[in-house]
Biopython code that builds the backbone (N, CA, C, O; Angstrom):
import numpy as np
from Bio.PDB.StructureBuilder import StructureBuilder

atoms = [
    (1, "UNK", "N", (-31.254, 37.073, 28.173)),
    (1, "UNK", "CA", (-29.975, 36.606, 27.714)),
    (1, "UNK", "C", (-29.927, 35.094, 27.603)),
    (1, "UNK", "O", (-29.707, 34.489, 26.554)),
    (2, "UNK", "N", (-30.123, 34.619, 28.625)),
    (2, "UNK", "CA", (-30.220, 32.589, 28.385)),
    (2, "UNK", "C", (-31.158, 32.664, 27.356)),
    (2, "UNK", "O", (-30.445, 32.241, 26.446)),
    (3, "UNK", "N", (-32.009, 32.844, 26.944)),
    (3, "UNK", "CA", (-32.804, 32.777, 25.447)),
    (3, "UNK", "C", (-32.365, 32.388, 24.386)),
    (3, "UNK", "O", (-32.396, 31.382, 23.676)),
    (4, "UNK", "N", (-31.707, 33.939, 24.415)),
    (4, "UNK", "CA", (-30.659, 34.281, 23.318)),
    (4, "UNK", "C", (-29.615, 33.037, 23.250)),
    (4, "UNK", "O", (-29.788, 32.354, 22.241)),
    (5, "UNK", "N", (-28.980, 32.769, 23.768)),
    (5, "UNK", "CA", (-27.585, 31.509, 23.912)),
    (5, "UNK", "C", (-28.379, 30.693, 23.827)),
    (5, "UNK", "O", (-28.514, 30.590, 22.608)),
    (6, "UNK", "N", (-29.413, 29.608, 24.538)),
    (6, "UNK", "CA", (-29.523, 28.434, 23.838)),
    (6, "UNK", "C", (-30.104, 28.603, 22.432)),
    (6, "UNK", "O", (-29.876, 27.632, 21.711)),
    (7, "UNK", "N", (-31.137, 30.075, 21.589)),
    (7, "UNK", "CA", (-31.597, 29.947, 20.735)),
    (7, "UNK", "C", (-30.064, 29.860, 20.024)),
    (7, "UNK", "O", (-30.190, 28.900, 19.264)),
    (8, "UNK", "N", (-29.074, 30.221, 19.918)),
    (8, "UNK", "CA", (-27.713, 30.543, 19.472)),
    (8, "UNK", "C", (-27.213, 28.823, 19.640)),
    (8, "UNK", "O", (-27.572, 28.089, 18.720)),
    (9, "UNK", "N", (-26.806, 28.505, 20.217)),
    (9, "UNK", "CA", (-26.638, 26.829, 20.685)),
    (9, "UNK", "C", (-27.683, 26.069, 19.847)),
    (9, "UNK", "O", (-27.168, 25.175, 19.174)),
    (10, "UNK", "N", (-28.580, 26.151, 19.756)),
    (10, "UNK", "CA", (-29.677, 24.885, 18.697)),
    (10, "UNK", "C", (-29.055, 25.687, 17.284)),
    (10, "UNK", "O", (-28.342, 24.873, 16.695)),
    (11, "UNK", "N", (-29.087, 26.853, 16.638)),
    (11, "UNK", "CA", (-28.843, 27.116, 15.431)),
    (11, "UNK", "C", (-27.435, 26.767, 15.172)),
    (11, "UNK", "O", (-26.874, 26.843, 14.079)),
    (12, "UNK", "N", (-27.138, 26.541, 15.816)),
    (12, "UNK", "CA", (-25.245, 26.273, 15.717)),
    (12, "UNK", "C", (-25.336, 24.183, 15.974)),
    (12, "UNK", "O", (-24.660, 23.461, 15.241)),
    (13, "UNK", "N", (-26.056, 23.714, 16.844)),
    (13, "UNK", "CA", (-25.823, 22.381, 16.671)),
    (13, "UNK", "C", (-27.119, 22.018, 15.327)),
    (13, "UNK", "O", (-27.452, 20.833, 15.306)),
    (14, "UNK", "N", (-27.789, 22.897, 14.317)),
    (14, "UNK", "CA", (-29.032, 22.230, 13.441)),
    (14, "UNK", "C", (-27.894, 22.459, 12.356)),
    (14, "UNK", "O", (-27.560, 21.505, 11.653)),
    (15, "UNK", "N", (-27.315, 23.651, 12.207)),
    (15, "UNK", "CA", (-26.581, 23.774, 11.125)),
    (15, "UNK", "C", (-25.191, 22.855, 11.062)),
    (15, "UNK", "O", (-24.514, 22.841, 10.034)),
    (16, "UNK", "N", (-24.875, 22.202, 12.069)),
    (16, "UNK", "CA", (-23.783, 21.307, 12.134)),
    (16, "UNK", "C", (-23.538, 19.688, 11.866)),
    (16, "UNK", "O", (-22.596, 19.006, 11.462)),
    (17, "UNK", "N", (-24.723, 19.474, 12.254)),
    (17, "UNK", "CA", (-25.101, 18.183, 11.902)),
    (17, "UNK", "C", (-25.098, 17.819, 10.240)),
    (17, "UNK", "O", (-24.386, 16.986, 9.680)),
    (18, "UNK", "N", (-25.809, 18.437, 9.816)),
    (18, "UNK", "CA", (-25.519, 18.442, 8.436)),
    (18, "UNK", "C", (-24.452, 18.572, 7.814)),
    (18, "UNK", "O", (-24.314, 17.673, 6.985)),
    (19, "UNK", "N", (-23.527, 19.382, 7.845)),
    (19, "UNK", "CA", (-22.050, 19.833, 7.655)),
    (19, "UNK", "C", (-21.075, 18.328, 7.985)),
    (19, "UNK", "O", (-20.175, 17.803, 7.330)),
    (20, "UNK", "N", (-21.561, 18.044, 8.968)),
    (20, "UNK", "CA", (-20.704, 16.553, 9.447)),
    (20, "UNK", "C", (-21.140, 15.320, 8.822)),
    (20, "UNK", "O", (-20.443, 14.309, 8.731)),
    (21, "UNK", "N", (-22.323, 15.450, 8.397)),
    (21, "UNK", "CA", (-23.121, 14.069, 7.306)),
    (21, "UNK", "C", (-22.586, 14.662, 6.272)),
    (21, "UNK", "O", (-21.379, 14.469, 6.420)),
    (22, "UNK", "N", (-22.751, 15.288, 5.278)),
    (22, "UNK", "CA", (-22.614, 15.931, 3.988)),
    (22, "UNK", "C", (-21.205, 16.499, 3.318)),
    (22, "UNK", "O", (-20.764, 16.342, 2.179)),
    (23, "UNK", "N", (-20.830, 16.998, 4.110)),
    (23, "UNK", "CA", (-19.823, 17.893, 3.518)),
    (23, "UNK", "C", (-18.360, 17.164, 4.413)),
    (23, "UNK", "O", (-17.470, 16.969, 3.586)),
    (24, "UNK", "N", (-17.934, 16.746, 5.812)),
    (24, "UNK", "CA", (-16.675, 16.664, 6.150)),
    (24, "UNK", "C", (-17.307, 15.144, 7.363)),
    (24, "UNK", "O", (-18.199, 14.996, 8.197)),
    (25, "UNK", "N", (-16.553, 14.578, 6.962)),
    (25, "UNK", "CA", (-14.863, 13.837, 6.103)),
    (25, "UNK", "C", (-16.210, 13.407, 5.015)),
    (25, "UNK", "O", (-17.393, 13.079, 5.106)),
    (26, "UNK", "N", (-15.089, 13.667, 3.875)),
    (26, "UNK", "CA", (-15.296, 13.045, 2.900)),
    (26, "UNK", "C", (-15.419, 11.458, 2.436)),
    (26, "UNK", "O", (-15.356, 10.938, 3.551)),
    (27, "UNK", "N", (-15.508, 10.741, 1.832)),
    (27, "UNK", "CA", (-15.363, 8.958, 1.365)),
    (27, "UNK", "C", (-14.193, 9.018, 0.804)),
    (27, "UNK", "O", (-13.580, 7.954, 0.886)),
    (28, "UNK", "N", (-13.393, 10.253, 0.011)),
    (28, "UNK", "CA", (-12.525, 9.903, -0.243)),
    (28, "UNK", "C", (-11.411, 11.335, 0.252)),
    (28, "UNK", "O", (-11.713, 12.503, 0.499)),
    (29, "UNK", "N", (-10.191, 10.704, 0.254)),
    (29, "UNK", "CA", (-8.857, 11.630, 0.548)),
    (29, "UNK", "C", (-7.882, 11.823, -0.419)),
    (29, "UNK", "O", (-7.028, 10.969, -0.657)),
    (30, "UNK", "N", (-7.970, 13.181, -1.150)),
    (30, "UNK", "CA", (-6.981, 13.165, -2.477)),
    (30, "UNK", "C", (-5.902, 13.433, -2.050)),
    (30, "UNK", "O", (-5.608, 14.058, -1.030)),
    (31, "UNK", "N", (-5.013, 12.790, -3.113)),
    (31, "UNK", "CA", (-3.800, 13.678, -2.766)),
    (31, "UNK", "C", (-2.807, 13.440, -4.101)),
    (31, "UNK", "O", (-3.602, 13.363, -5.038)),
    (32, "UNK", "N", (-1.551, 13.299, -4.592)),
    (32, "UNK", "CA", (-0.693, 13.242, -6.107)),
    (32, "UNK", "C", (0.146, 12.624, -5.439)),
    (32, "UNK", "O", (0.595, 12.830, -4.311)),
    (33, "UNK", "N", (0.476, 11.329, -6.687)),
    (33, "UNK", "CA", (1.667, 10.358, -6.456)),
    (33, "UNK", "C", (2.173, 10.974, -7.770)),
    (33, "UNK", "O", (1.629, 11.027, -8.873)),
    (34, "UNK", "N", (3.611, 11.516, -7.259)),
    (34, "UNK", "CA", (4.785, 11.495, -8.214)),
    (34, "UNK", "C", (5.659, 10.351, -8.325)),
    (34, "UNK", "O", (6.070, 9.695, -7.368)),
    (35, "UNK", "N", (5.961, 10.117, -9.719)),
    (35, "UNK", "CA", (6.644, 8.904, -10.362)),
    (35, "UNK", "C", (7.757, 9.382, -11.421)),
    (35, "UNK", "O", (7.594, 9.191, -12.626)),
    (36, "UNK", "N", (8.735, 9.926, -10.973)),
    (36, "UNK", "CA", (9.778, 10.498, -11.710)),
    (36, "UNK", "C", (9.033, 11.950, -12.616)),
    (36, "UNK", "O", (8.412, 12.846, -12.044)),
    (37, "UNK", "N", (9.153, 11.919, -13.327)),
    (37, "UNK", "CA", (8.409, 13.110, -14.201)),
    (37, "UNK", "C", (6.919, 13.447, -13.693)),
    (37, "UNK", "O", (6.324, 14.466, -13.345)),
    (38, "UNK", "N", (6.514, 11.621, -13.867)),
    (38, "UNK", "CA", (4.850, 12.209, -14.044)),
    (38, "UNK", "C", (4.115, 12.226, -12.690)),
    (38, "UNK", "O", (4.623, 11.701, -11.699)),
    (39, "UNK", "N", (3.042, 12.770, -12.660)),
    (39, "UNK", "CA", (2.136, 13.430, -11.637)),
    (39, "UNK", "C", (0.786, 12.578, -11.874)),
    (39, "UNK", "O", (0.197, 12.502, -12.952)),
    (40, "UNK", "N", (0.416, 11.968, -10.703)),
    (40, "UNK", "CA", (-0.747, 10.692, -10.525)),
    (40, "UNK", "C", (-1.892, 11.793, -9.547)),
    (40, "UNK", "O", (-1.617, 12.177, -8.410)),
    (41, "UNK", "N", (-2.890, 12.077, -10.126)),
    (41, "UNK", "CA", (-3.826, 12.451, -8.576)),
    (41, "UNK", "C", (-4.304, 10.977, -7.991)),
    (41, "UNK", "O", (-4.858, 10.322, -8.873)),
    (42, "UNK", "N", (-4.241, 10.445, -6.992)),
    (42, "UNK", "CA", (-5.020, 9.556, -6.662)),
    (42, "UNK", "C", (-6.078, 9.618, -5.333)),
    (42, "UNK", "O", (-5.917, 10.774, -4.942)),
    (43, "UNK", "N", (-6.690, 9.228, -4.781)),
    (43, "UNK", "CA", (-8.037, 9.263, -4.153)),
    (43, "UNK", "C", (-7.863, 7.960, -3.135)),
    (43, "UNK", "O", (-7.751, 6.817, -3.577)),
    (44, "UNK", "N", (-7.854, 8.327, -1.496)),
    (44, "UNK", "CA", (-7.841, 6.989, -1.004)),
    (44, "UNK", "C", (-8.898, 7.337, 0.037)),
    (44, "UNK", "O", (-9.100, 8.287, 0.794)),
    (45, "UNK", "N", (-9.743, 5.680, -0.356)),
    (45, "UNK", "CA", (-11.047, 5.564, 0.572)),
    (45, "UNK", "C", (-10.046, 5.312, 2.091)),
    (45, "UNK", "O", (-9.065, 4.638, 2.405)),
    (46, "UNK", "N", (-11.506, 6.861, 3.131)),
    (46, "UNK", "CA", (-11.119, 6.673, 4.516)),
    (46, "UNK", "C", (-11.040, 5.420, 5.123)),
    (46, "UNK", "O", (-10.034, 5.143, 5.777)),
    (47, "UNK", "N", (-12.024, 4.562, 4.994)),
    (47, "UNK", "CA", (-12.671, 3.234, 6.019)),
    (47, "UNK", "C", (-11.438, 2.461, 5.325)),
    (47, "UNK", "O", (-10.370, 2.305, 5.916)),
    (48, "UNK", "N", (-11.670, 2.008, 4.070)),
    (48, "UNK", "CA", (-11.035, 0.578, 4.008)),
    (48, "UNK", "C", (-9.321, 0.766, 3.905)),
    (48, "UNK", "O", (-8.499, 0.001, 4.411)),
    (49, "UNK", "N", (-8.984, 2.172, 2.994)),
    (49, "UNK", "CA", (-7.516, 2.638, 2.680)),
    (49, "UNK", "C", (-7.292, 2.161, 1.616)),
    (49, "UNK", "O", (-6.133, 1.767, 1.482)),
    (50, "UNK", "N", (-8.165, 1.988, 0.500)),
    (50, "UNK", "CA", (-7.992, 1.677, -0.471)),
    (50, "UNK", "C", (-7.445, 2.533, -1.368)),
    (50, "UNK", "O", (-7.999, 3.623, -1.218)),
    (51, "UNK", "N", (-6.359, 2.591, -2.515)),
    (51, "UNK", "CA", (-6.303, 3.890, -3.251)),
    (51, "UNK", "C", (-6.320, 3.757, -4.321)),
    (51, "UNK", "O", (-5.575, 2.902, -4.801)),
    (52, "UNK", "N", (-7.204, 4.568, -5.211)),
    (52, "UNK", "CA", (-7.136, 4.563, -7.025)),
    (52, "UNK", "C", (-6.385, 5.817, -7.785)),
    (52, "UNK", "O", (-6.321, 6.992, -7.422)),
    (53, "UNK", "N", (-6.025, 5.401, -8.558)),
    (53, "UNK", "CA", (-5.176, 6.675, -9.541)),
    (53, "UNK", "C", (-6.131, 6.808, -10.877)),
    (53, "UNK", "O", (-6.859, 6.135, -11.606)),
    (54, "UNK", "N", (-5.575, 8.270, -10.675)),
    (54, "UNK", "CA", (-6.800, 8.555, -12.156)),
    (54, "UNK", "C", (-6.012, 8.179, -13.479)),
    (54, "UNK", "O", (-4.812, 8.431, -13.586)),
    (55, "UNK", "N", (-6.655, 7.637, -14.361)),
    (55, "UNK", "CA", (-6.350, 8.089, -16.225)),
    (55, "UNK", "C", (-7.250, 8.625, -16.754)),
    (55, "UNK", "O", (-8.157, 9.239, -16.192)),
    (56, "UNK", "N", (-7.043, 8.384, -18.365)),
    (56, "UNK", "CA", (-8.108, 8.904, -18.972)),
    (56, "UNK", "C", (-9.482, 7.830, -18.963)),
    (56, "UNK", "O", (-10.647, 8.214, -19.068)),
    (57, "UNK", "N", (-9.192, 6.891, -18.863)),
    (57, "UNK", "CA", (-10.157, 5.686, -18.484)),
    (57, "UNK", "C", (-11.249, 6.345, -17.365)),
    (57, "UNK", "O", (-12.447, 6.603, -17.481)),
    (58, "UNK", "N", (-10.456, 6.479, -16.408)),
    (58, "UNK", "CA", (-11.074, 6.538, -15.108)),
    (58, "UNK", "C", (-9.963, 6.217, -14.345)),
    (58, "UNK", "O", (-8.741, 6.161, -14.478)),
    (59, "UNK", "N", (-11.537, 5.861, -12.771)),
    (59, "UNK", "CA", (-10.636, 5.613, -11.545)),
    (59, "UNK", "C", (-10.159, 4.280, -11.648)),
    (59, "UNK", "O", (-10.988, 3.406, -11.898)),
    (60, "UNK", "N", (-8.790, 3.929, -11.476)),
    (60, "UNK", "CA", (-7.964, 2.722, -11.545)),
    (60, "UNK", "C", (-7.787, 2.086, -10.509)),
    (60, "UNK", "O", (-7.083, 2.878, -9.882)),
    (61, "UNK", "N", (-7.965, 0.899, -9.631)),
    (61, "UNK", "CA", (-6.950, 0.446, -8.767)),
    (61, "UNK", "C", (-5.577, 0.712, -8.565)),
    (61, "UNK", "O", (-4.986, 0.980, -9.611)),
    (62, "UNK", "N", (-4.622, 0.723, -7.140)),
    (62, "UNK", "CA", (-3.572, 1.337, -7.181)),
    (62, "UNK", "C", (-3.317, -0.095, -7.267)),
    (62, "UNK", "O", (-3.021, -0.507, -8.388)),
    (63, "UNK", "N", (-3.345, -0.523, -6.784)),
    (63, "UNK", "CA", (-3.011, -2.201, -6.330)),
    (63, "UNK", "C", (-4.293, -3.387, -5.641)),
    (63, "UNK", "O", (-4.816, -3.051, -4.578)),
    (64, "UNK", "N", (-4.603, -4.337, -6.103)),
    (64, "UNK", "CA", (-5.656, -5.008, -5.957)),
    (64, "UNK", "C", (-5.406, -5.100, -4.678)),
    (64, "UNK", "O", (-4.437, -4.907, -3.945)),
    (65, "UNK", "N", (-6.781, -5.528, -4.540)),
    (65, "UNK", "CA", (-7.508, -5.370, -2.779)),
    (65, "UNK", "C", (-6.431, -6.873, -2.089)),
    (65, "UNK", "O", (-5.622, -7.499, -2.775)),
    (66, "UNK", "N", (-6.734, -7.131, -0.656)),
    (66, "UNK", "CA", (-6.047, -8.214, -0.606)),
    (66, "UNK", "C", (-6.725, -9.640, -0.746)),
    (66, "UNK", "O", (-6.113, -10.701, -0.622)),
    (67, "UNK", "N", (-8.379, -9.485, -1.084)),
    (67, "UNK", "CA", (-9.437, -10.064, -1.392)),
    (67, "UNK", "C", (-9.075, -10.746, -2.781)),
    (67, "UNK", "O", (-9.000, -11.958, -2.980)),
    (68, "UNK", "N", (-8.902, -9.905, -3.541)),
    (68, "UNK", "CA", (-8.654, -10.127, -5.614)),
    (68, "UNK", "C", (-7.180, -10.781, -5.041)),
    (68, "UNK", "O", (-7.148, -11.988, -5.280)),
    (69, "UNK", "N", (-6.272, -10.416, -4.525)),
    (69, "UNK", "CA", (-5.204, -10.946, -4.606)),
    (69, "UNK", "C", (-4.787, -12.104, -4.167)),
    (69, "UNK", "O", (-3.568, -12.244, -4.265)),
    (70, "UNK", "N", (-5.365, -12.993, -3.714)),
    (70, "UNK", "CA", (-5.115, -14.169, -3.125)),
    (70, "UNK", "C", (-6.731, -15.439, -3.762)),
    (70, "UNK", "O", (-6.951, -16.638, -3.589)),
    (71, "UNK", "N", (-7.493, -14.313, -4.501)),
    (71, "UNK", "CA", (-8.202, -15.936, -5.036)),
    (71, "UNK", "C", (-8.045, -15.422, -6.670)),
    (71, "UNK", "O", (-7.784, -14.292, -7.082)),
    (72, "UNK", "N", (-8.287, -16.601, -7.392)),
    (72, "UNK", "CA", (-8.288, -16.354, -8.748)),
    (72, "UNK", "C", (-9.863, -15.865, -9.183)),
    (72, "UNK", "O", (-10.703, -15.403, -8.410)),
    (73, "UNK", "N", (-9.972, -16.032, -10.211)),
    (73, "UNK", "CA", (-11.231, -15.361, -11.290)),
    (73, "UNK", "C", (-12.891, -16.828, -10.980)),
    (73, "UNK", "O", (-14.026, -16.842, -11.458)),
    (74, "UNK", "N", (-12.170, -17.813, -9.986)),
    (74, "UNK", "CA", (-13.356, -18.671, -9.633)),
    (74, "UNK", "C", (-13.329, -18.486, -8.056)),
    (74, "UNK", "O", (-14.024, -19.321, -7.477)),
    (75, "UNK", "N", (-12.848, -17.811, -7.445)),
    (75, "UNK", "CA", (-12.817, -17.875, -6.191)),
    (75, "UNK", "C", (-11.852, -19.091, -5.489)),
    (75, "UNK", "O", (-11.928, -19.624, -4.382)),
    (76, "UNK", "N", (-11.066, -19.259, -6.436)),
    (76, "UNK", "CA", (-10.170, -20.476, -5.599)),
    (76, "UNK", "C", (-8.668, -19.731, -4.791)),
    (76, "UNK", "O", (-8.214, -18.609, -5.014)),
    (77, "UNK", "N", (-8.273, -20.504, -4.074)),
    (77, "UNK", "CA", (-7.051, -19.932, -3.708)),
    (77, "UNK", "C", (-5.694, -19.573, -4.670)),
    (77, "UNK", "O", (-5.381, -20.551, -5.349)),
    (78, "UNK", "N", (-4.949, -18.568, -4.848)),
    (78, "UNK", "CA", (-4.104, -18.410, -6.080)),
    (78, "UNK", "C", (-3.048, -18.842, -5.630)),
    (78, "UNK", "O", (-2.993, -18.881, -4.400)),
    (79, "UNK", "N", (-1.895, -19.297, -6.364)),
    (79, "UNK", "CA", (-0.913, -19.481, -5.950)),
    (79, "UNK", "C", (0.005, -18.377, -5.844)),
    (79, "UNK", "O", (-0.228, -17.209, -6.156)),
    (80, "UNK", "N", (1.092, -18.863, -5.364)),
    (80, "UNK", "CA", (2.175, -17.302, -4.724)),
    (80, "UNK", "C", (3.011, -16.884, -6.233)),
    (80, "UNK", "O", (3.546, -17.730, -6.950)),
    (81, "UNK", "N", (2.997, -16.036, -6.399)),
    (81, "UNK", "CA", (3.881, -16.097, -7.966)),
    (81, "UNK", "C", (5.477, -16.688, -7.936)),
    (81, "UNK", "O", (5.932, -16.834, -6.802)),
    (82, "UNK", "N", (5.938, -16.871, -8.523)),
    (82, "UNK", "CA", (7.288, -17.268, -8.902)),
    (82, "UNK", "C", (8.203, -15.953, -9.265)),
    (82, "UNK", "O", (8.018, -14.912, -9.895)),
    (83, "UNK", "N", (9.359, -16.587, -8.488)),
    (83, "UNK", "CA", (10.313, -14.955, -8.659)),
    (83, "UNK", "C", (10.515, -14.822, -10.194)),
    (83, "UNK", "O", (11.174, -13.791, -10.325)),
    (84, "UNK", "N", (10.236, -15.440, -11.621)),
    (84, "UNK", "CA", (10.465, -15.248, -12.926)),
    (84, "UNK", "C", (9.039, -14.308, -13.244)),
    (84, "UNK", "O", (8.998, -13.458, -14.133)),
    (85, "UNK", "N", (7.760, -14.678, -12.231)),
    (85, "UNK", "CA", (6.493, -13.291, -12.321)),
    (85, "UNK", "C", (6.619, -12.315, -11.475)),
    (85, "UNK", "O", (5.893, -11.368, -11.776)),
    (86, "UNK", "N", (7.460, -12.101, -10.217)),
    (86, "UNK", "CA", (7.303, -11.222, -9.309)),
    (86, "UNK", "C", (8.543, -10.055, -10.246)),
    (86, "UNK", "O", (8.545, -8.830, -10.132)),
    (87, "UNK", "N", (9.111, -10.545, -10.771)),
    (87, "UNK", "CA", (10.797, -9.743, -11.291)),
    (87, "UNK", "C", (12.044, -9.659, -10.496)),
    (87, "UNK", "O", (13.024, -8.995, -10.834)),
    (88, "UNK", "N", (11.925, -10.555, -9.145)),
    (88, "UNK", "CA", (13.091, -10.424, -8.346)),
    (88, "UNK", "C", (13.409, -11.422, -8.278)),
    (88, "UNK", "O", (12.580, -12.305, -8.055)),
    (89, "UNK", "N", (14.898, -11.740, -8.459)),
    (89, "UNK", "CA", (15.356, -13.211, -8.369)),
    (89, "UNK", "C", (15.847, -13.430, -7.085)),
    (89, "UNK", "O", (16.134, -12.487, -6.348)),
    (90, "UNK", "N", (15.960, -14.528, -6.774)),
    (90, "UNK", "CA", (16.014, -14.868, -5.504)),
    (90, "UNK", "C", (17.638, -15.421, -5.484)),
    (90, "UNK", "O", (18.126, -16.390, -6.066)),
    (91, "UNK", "N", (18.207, -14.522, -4.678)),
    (91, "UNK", "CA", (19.301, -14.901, -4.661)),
    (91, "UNK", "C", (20.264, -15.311, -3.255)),
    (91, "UNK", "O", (20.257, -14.529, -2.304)),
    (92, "UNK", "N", (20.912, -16.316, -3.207)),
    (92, "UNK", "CA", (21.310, -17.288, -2.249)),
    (92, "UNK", "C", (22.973, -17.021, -1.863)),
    (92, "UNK", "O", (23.676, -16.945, -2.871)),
    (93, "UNK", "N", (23.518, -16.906, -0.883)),
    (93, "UNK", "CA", (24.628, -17.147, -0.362)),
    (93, "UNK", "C", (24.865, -18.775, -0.005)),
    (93, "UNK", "O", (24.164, -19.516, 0.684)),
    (94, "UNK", "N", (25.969, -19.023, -0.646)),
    (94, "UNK", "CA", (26.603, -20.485, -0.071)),
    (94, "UNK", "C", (27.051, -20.460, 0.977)),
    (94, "UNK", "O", (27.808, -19.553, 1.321)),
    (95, "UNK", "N", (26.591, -21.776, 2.028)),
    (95, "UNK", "CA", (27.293, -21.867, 3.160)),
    (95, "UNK", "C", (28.273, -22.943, 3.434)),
    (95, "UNK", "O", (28.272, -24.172, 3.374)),
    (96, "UNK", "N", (29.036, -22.090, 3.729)),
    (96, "UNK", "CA", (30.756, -22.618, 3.697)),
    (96, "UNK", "C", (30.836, -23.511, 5.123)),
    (96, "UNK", "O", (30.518, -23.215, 6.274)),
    (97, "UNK", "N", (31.494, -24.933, 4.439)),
    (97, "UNK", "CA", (31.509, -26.557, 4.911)),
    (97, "UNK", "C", (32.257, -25.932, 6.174)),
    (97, "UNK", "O", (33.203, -25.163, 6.002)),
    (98, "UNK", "N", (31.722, -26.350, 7.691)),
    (98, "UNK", "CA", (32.707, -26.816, 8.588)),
    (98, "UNK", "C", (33.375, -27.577, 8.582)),
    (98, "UNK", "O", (32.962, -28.687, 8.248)),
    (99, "UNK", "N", (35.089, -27.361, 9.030)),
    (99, "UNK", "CA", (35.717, -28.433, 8.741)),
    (99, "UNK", "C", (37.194, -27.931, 9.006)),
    (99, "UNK", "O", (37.429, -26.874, 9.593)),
    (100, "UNK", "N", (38.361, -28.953, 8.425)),
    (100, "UNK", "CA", (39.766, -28.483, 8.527)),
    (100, "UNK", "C", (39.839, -27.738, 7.353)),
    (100, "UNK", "O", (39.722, -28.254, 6.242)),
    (101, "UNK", "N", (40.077, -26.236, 7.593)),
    (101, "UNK", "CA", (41.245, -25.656, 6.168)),
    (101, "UNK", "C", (41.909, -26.707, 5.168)),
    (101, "UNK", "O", (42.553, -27.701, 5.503)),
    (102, "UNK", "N", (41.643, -26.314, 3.969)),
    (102, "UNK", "CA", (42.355, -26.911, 2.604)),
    (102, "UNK", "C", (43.299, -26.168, 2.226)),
    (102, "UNK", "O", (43.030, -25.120, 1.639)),
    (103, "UNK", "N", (44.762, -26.580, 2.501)),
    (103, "UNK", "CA", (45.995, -25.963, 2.079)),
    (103, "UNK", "C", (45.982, -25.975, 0.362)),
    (103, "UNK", "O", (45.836, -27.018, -0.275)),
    (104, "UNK", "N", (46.146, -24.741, -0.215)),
    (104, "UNK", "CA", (46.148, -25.407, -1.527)),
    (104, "UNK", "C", (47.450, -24.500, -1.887)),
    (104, "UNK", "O", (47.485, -24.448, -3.116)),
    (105, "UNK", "N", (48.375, -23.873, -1.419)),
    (105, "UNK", "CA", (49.768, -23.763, -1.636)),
    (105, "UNK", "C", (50.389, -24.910, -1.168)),
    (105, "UNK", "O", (50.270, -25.311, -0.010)),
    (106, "UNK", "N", (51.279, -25.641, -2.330)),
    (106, "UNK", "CA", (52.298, -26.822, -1.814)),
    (106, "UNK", "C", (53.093, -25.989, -0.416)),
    (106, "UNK", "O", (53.198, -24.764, -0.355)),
    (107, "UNK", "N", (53.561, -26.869, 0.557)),
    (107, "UNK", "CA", (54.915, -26.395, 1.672)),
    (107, "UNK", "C", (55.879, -27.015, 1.049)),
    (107, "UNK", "O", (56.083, -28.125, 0.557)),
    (108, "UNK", "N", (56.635, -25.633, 1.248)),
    (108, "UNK", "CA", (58.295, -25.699, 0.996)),
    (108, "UNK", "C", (59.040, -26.849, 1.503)),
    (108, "UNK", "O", (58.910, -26.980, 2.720)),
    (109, "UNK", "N", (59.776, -27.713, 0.942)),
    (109, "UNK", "CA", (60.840, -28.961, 1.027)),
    (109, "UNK", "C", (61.725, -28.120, 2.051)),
    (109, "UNK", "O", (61.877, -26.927, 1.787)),
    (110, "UNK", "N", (62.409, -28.717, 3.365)),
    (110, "UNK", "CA", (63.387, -28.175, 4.108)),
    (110, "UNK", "C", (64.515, -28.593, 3.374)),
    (110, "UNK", "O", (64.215, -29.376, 2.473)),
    (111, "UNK", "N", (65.747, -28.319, 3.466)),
    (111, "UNK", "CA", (67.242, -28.274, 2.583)),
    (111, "UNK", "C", (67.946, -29.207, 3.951)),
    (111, "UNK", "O", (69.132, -29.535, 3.930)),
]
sb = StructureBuilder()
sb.init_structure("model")
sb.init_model(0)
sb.init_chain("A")
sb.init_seg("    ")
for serial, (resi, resn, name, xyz) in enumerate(atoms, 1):
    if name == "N":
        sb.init_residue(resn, " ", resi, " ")
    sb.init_atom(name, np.array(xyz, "f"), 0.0, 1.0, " ", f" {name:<3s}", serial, name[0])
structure = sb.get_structure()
């Protein structure tokens, strides 16, 4: 019987090893981004969490790495975009002067 079980134990850890290199976890993790109507499959790498969406092209970037995003096309530092490139305007509340109240109804004349 002990024979039997460790010969059972090596065929079970020879056939496993492989299964865990080869076949599971994968490099990548699918899954579908919905965007109102339409249906995206996209693919995100385990290690880094990177994710691409498919077209007919191919595999796309979802959004540049944070590497591409902060140098330009020479490797220099990029600048931050401007809210007229980002699409959100930047919008400000005024802050109201400490001080005495400004009556701006005249007071009534006494009789």
């Amino acid at each position: 019987m002990y024979g039997f079980t460790k010969f059972c134990i090596t065929l079970i850890l020879i056939a496993a090893v492989p299964f865990a290199i080869y076949v599971w976890p994968t490099k990548y993790a699918y899954d579908r981004l919905k965007l109102g109507d339409s249906d995206f499959p996209i693919r995100i790498h385990r290690v880094t969490g990177d994710a691409d969406y498919l077209t007919t092209a191919g595999w796309r970037p979802l959004r540049p790495g944070a590497a591409q995003a902060q140098t330009d096309s020479l490797g220099r530092p990029a600048p931050s975009p401007s809210p007229e490139q980002s699409g959100r305007p930047i919008t400000t509340t005024p802050t109201p002067k400490p001080g005495r109240p400004i009556i701006t109804t005249p007071t009534p004349k006494p009789r």
